[in-house]
C-alpha positions as CSV (number, residue, x, y, z in Angstrom):
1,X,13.6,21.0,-13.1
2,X,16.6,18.8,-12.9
3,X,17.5,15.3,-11.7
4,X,18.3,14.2,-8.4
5,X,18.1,11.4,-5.8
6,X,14.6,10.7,-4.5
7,X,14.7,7.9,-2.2
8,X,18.6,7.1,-0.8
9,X,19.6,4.0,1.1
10,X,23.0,4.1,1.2
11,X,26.3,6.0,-0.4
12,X,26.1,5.2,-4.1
13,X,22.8,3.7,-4.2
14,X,19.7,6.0,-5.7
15,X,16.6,5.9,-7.8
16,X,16.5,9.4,-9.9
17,X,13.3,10.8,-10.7
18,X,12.1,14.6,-11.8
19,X,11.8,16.6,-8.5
20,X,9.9,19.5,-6.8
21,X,11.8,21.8,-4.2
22,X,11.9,19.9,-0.8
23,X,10.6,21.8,2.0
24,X,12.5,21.6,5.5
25,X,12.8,18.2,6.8
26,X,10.5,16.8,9.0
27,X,11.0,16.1,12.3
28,X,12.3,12.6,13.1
29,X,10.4,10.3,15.7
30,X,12.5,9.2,18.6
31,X,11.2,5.0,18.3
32,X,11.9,4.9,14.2
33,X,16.0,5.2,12.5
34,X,16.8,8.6,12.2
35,X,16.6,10.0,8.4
36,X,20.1,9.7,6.9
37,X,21.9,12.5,5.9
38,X,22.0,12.2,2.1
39,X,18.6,11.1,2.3
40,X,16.6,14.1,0.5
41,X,13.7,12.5,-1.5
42,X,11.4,15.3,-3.1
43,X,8.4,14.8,-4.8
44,X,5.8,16.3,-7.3
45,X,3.1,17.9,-6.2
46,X,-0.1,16.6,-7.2
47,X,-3.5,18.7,-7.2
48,X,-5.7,15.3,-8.1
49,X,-5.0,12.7,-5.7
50,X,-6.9,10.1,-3.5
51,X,-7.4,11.4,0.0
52,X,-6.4,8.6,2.5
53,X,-9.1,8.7,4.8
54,X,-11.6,6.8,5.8
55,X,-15.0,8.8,6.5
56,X,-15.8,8.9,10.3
57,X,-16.9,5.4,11.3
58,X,-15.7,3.8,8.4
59,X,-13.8,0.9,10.3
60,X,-14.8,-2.4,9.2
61,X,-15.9,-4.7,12.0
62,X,-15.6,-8.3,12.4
63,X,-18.9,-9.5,11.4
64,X,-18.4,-7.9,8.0
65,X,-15.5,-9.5,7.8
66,X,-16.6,-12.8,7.9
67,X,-19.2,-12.0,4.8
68,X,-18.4,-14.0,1.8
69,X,-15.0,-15.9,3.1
70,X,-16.9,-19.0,2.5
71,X,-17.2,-18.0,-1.3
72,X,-13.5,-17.6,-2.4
73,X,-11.8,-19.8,0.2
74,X,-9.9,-22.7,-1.2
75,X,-10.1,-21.2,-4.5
76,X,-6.6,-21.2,-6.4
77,X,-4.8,-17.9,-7.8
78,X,-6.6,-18.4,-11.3
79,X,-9.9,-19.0,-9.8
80,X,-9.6,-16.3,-7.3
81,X,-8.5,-13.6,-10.0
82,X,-11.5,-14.8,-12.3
83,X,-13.4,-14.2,-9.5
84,X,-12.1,-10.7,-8.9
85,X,-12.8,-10.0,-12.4
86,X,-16.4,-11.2,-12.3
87,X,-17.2,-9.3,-8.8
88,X,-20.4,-7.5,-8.5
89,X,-20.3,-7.5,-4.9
90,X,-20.8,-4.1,-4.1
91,X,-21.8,-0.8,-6.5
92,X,-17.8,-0.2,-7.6
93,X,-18.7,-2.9,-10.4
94,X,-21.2,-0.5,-12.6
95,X,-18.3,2.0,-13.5
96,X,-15.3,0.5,-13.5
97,X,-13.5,-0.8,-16.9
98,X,-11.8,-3.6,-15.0
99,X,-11.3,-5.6,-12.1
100,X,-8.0,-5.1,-10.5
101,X,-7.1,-8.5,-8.5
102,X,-3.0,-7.6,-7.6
103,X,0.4,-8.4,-8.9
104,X,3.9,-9.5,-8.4
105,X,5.8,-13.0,-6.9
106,X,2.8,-15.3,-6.0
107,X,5.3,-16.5,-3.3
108,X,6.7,-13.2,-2.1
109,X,7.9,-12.6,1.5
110,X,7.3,-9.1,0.9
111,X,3.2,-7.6,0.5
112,X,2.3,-4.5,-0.1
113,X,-1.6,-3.1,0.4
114,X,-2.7,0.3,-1.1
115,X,-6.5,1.9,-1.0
116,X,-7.6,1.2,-4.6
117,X,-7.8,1.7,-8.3
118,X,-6.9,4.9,-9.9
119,X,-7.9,5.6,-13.6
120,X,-4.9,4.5,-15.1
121,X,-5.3,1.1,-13.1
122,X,-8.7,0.7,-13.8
123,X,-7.7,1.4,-18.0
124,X,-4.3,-1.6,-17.0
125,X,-5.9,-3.4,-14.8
126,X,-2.6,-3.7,-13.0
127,X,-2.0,-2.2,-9.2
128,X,0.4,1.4,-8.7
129,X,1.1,2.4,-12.4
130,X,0.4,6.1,-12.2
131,X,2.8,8.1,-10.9
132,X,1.8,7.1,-7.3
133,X,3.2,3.4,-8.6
134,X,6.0,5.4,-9.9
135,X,6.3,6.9,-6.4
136,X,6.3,2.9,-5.2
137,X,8.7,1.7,-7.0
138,X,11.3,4.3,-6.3
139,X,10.3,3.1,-2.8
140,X,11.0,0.1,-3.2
141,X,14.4,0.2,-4.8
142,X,15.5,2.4,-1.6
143,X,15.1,-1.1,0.1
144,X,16.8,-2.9,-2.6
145,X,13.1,-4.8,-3.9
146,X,11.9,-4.5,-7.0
147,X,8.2,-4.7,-8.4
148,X,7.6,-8.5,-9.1
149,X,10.8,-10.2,-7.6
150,X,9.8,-11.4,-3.7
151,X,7.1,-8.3,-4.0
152,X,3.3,-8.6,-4.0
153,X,1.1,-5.4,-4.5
154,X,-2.4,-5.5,-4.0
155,X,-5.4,-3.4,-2.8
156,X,-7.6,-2.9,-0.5
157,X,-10.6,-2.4,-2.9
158,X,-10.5,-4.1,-6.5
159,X,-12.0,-1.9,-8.4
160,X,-12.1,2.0,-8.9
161,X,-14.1,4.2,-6.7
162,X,-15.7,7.0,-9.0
163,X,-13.3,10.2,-9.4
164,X,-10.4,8.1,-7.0
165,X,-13.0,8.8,-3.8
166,X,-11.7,6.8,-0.8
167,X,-13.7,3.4,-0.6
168,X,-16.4,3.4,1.9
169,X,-16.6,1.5,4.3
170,X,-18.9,-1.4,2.8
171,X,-16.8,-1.4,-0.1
172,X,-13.9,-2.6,2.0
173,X,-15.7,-5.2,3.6
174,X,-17.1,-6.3,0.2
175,X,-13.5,-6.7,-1.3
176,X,-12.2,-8.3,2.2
177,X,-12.2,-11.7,1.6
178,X,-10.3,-11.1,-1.9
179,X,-7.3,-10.0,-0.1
180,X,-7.6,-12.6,2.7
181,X,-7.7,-15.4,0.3
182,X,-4.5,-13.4,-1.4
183,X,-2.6,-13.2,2.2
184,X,-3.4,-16.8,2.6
185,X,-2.0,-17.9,-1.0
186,X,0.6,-15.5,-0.8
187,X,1.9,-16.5,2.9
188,X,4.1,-13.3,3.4
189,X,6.2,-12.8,5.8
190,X,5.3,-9.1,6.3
191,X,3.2,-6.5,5.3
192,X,3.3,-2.9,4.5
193,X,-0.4,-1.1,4.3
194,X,-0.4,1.5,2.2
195,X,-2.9,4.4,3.4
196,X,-5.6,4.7,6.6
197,X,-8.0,2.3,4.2
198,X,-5.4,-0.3,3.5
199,X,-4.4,-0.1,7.4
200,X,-8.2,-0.4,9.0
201,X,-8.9,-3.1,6.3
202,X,-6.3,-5.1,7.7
203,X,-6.3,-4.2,11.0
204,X,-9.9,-4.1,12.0
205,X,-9.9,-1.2,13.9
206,X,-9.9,3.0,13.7
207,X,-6.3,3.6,12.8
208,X,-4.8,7.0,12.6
209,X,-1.3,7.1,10.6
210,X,0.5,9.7,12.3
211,X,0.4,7.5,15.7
212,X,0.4,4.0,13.9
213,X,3.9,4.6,12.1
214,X,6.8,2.8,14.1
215,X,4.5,0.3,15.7
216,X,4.4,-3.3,14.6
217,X,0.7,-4.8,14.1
218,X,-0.4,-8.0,13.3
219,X,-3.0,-9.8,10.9
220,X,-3.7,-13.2,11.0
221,X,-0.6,-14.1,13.2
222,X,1.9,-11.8,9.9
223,X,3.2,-8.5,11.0
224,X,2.2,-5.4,10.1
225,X,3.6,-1.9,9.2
226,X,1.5,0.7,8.4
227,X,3.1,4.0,6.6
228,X,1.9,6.8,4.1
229,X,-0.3,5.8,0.6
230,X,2.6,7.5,-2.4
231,X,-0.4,9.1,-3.5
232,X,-1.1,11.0,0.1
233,X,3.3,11.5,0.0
234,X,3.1,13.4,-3.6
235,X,0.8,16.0,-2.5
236,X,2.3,16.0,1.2
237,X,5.5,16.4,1.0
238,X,6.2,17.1,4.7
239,X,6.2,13.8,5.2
240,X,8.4,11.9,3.1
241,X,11.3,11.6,5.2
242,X,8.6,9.9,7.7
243,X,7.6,7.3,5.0
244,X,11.5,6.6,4.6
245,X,11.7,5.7,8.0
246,X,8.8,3.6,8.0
247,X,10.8,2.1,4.9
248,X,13.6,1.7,7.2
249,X,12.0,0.3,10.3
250,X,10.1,-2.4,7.8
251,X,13.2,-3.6,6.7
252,X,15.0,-4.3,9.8
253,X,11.9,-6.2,10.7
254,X,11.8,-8.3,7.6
255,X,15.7,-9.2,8.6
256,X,14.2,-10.2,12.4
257,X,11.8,-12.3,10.3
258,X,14.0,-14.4,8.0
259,X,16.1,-17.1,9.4
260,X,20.1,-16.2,9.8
């Protein structure tokens, strides 16, 4: 097992990381940028990972959404994390070690929104350390960002669901106003959900990936791009030349977005 590039942007810049054998590429869709040519990211496969679905019916609605805003709006970052920390909002509170509020640039233009906890956040208490975040960041470099510098990274849930389960659908709307009250501190000028939970969180409605990639959403008046959880990309590794075009797409947006 040797080294080579992973995620590519450009000639002469790469993020090196241990790789698997890459299977064929996958076919490119017609409204994203076509994958470059020296783009070949491979990834490990992974037997343990979070699944990034939601069970059947698992969208949260609007009415749940409204439950507990009143609590944690107007509350500042050290305040709201405290209050992350202190949750007991839902049943995710009797196992976990810690409370996982987000982290990165308070004042980022960039946010990024994954399912939840793993063990080795729950043990940190920090957001995409395991080798999903590892996964992340290499993302993130293909786009010249960097973890912490005009990033955010939060989650959809803030704490751990036993065994890395995929939050239900209660859970979500539990941890809602959390991230609200983040998106509203935070002001970013985009968004980039991580995963089928991360997406219907934010997005209040059923949302399938594989026909929400290329297609620019909106919550609360910020846009939107939905793409793959690096979790669900290192045990799927059909479809990492999709998440790089997602990659793609998201940054020409961001450009649209910021003044000339």
């Amino acid at each position: 097992m040797g080294l080579a590039p992973l995620w590519r942007l450009r000639e002469g810049g790469s993020v090196e990381a241990e790789l698997a054998p890459a299977p064929a590429p996958a076919p490119v869709l017609t409204p994203l940028v076509p994958v470059s040519p020296s783009f070949a990211p491979r990834l490990p496969v992974l037997g343990d990972q979070r699944n990034d679905i939601l069970p059947a019916g698992g969208v949260v609605t609007s009415a749940t959404h409204s439950d507990g805003d009143d609590a944690v709006a107007g509350l500042d970052w050290e305040a709201l994390e405290a209050r992350i920390r202190g949750c007991a909002a839902c049943g995710l509170c009797k196992r976990r070690k810690q409370a996982v509020p987000g982290v990165g640039d308070q004042q980022a233009d960039w946010l990024f929104v994954g399912e939840g906890p793993g063990a080795e956040e729950d043990e940190r208490g920090e957001p995409f350390v395991g080798q999903a975040g590892r996964l992340l960041d290499a993302m993130l470099a293909s786009i010249d960002l960097k973890r912490g510098e005009d990033v955010y990274i939060a989650n959809a849930v803030k704490c751990r669901p036993p065994n890395n389960r995929t939050p239900e659908a209660t859970e979500l709307a539990a941890c809602f106003p959390y991230l609200e009250r983040q998106i509203a501190l935070i002001q970013p000028r985009l968004i980039i959900a991580l995963g089928r939970p991360a997406a219907q969180a934010l997005l209040n409605e059923e949302v399938r990936i594989a026909t929400a990639r290329g297609r620019l959403y909106t919550h609360g008046g910020i846009p939107v791009v939905v793409t793959y959880h690096p979790a669900y990309l290192l045990r799927n590794l059909q479809d990492k030349s999709k998440a790089w075009e997602d990659l793609c797409f998201a940054r020409r947006t961001m450009k649209s977005l910021k003044p000339a």
